[in-house]
N, C-alpha and C positions, 0 to 999 in steps of 0.2 A: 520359205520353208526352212526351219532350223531342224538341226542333227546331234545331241546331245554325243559328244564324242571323246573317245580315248586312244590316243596314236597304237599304242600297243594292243590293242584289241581285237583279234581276228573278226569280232561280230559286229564290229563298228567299222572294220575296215572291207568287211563287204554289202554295208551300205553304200557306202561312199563310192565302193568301184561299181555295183550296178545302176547309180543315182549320177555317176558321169561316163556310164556306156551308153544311157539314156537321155543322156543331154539334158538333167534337171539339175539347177543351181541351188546349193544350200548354201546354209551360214550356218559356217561351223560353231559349236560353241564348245571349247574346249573341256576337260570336266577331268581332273585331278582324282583318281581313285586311290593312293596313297595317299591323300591329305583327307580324307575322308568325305571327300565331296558329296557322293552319292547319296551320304546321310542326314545332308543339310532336308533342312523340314520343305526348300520351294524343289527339290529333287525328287524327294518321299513323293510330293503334291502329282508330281508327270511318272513317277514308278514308283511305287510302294514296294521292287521288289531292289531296289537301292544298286541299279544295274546299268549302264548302257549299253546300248543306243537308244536315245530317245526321239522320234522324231516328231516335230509339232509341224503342223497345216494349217496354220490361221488356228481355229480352235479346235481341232483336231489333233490329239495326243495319243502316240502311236507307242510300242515296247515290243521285243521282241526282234531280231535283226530279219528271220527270214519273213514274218507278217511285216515286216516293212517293207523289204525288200518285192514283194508279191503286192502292195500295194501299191509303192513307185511304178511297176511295170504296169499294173493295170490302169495309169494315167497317159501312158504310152506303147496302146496296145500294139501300133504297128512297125516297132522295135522287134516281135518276135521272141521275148525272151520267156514267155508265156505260151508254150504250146499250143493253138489250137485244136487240134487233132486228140481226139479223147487217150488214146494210144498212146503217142509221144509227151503227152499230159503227165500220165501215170506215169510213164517213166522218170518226166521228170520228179516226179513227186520221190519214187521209189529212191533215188541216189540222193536228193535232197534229206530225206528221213536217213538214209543209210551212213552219209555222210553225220549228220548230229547225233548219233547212236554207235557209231562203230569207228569209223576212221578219223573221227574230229576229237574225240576222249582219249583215245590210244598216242596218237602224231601230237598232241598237244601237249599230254602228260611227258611225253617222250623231250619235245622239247624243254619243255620247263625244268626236266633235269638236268637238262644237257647245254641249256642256254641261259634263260630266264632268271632260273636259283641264284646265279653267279650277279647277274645281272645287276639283278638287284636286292643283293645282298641277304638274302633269304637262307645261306646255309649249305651244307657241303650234299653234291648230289648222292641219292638211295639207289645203292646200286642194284638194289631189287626191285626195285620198280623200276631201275632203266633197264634190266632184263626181260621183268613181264610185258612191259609195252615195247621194247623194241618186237619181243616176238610179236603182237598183237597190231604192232606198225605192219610188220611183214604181211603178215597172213591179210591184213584188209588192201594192201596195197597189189597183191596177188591179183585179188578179185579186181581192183578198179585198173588193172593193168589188161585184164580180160575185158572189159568193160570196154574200154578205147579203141580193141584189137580192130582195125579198120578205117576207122573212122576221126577224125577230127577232135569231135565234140561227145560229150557224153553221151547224149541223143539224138546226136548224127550231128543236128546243128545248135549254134550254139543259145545255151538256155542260163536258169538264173544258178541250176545246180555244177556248173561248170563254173562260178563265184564263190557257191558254197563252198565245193570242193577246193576252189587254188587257195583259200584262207587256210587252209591245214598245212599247206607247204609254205607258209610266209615265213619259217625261221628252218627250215630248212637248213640253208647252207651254211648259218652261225651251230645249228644245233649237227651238223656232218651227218645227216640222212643223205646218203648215196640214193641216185637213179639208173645207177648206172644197167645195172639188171634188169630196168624194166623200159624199156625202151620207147613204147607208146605213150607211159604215163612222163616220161620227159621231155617227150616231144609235145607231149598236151601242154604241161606248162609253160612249159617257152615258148607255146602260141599265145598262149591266155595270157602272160607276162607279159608280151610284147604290145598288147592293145596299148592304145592312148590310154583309156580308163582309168587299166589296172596301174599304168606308170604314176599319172596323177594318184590316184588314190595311196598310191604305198609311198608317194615324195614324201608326205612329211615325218611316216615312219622310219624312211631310208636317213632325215636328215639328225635324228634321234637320233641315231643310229652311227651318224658318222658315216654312212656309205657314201 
């Protein structure tokens, strides 16, 4: 099984952590999106939308991080990261949707002014858009702060949208998003950080990185 991947990529970097919380081995194949890889025409062939993650299954071509991600799991359904329970299902659907609609656009945008731009060379940060989305960091971190208040895991135990969601804090601590405030939602991540998984998956991001 290969994984068309980019170290920087929050959506290829939660492949990778739920495809090794799941014990499935990939071959990673690296994939240059500054050098314009994605454009190459055998790229176009496995995404037309010039994106990754890509994942192949023998001849099965997959796009998309969370349909992949929902597809790995359903090869190992008694992992659990797949609700059974119609109830807990929806839920997870509901913070999975919530997460790529609200807190993933705001905490991303917020980094990539605060990290990213510098990074890699892209230009001096908008300090109006680090205004608008720090507020709009705030206000969705509120609610997933309520979200936690008890419990572990987003839907008690742990599911694929508890991956979704720690992908929005991967630059975090370079981009100085404090947790300090919300206490449940700190202690969630420094669960979810601590798996084996999530470690492997974000090594070779950390080693980018110089961490």
């Amino acid at each position: 099984m290969r994984l068309y991947n980019a170290n920087f990529s929050p959506n290829t970097l939660r492949v990778r952590a739920v495809a090794f919380e799941l014990g499935i081995d990939l071959e990673i194949i690296e994939v240059d999106v500054f050098k314009g890889d994605t454009r190459a025409a055998d790229f176009l062939a496995r995404n037309p939308n010039a994106k990754v993650p890509v994942l192949e299954d023998g001849d099965f071509v997959l796009w998309e991080s969370r349909a992949i991600c929902t597809y790995l799991a359903s090869l190992k359904p008694d992992a659990g990261l797949v609700p059974s329970d119609p109830k807990s299902r929806g839920l997870m659907e509901q913070w999975a949707w919530w997460q790529a609609i609200h807190l993933g656009p705001a905490m991303q945008k917020l980094s990539f002014e605060l990290f990213l731009k510098e990074k890699f060379g892209m230009g001096e940060p908008d300090a109006a858009v680090i205004e608008a989305e720090r507020k709009a960091t705030d206000q969705f971190l509120d609610v997933l702060e309520q979200g936690l208040a008890g419990q572990d895991w987003i839907v008690g135990n742990l599911s694929l949208s508890d991956f979704y969601l720690a992908t929005t804090f991967m630059y975090r601590s370079q981009a100085g998003i404090a947790l300090d405030a919300r206490p449940a939602v700190a202690a969630w991540i420094e669960r979810l950080e601590a798996r084996e998984s999530w470690q492997k998956a974000m090594a070779p991001l950390n080693a980018a990185l110089g961490l």
